[in-house]
N, C-alpha and C positions, 0 to 999 in steps of 0.2 A: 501303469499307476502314475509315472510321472506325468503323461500328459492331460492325464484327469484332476491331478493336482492342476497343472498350469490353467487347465478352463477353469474351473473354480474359481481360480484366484482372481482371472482376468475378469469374470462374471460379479466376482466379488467389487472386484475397483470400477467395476462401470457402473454397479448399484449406485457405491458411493457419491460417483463423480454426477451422477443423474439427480440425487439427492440434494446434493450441494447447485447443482446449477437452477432446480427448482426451487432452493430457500433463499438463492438468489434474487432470484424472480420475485417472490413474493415479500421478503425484507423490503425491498425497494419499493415497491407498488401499496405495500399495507404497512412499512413500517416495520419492526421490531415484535413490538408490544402487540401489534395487530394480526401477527404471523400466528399460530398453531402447530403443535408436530401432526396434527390430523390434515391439517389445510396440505403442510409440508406432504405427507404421504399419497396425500389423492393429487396432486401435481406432477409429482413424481411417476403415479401409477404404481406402487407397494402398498403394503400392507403396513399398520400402523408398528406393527408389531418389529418391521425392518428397521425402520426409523430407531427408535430406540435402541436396536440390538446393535445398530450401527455407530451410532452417535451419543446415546443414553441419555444427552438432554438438549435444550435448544442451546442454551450457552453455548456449548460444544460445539455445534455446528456452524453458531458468527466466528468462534474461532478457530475451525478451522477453513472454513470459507476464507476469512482474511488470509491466513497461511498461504493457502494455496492462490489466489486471486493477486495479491502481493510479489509472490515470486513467479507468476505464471506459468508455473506446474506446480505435480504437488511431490517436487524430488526435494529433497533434504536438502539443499544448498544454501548454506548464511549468502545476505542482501550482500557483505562483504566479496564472495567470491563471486557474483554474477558478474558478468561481461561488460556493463555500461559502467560499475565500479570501478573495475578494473582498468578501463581503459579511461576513468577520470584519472585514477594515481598514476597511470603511465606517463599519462600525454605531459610533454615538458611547456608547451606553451598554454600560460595559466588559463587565457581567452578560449580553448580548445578545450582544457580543465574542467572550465564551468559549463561548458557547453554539454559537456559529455553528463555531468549532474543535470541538469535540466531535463535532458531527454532521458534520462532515464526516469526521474519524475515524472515527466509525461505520459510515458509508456505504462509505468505503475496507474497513474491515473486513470489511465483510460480503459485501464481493467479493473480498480476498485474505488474510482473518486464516487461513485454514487452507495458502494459501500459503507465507506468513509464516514459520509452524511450521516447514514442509518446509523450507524454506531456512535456517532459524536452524540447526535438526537436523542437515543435509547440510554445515555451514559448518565443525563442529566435526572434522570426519573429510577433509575434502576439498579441498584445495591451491588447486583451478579453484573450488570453492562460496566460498571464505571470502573475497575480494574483492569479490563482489556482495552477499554480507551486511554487508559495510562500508561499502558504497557507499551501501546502503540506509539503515546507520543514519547517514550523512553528509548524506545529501538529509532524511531525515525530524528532523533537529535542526535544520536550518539553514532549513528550513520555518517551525519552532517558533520561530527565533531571530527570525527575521522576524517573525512574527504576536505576541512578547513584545513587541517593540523597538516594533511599533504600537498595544500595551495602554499601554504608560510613556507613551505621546505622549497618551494620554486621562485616567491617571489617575498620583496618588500608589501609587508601592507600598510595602506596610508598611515601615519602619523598618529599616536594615541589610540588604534584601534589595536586591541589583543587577540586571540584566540578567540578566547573564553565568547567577549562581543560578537567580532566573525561571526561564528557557532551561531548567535542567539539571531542575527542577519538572514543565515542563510538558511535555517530552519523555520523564520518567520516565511521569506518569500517564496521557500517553497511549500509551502504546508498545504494542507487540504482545506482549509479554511479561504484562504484567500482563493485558490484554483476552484471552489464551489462558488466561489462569490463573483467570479470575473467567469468563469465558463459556461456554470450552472445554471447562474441566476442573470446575468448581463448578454448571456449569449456570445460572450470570444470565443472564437473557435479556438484549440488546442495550439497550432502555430502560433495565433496572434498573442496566447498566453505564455509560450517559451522565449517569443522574441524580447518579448515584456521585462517577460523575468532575469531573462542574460543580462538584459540589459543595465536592467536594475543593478543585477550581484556585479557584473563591470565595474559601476559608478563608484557603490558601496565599500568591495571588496578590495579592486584593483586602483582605485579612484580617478577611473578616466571620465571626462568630463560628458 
């Protein structure tokens, strides 16, 4: 019995994960507004009826796409306890610090920067989107807030510049706005935009010239 449970289950999470990688697919390519959960199901190869029982609405499914796309599985681990965080608050040299947030941004990016779009897009038209875009940029400042609050604990920050500033810095340079704007649309590749960005929160943060 136990092991007919386990297929089930496993049967059950590859539905999902097939689900989610085809509203993927289509968020991106038609938009939001432009997606369907019937579009969603014939992608997928299910039944309409899966869609629903799995997900119960479209909302549902941007957010948990983001969830999982974000943390690049879909195991319960806060952004806090992931690995590239972790080894931002380790690292004692500030320059290795910010290096280590970059690339972790990067890395997020490059699994949900074309997400990102779809959702910022879908936020400005859409009553049920514009709560999860807030949401988003609420979790991704308070990330930043944290990872500042543990740069101040290693180093002087220039002159006149607080926390609170920092925060608004490095939540500006790393944001999915600017990375859609210089990757997306200008065509930088991914490196040319991390080198960028260090460089940047360097100047800003650490105030080398």
């Amino acid at each position: 019995m136990a092991g007919k449970t386990g297929v089930r289950r496993q049967r059950s999470h590859e539905t999902r994960m097939r689900l989610l990688d085809a509203s993927l697919r289509l968020f991106v390519t038609h938009g939001y507004d432009g997606t369907t959960i019937e579009a969603i199901a014939r992608e997928a190869e299910v039944a309409v009826q899966t869609v629903y029982f799995k997900f119960g609405t479209k909302v549902t499914i941007l957010k948990e796409l983001l969830d999982v796309r974000v943390a690049g599985d879909d195991e319960p681990v806060p952004t806090v306890e992931r690995q590239w965080f972790r080894d931002a608050v380790a690292a004692e040299d500030p320059r290795v610090h910010l290096r280590h947030q970059v690339d972790g941004a990067r890395e997020i990016y490059g699994r949900v920067g074309e997400l990102l779009e779809v959702l910022r897009n879908a936020a400005q038209g859409n009553e049920e989107i514009a709560p999860l875009w807030e949401r988003n940029k609420a979790q991704r400042y308070e990330v930043q807030r944290q990872l500042i609050t543990s740069l101040a604990g290693k180093c002087s920050l220039p002159a006149g510049l607080t926390v609170e500033r920092a925060t608004d810095i490095s939540y500006s340079l790393l944001g999915p706005e600017v990375h859609q704007l210089l990757v997306g649309e200008r065509g930088w590749s991914p490196d040319e935009w991390a080198d960028w960005t260090h460089a940047g929160l360097r100047r800003h943060l650490l105030g080398e010239a």
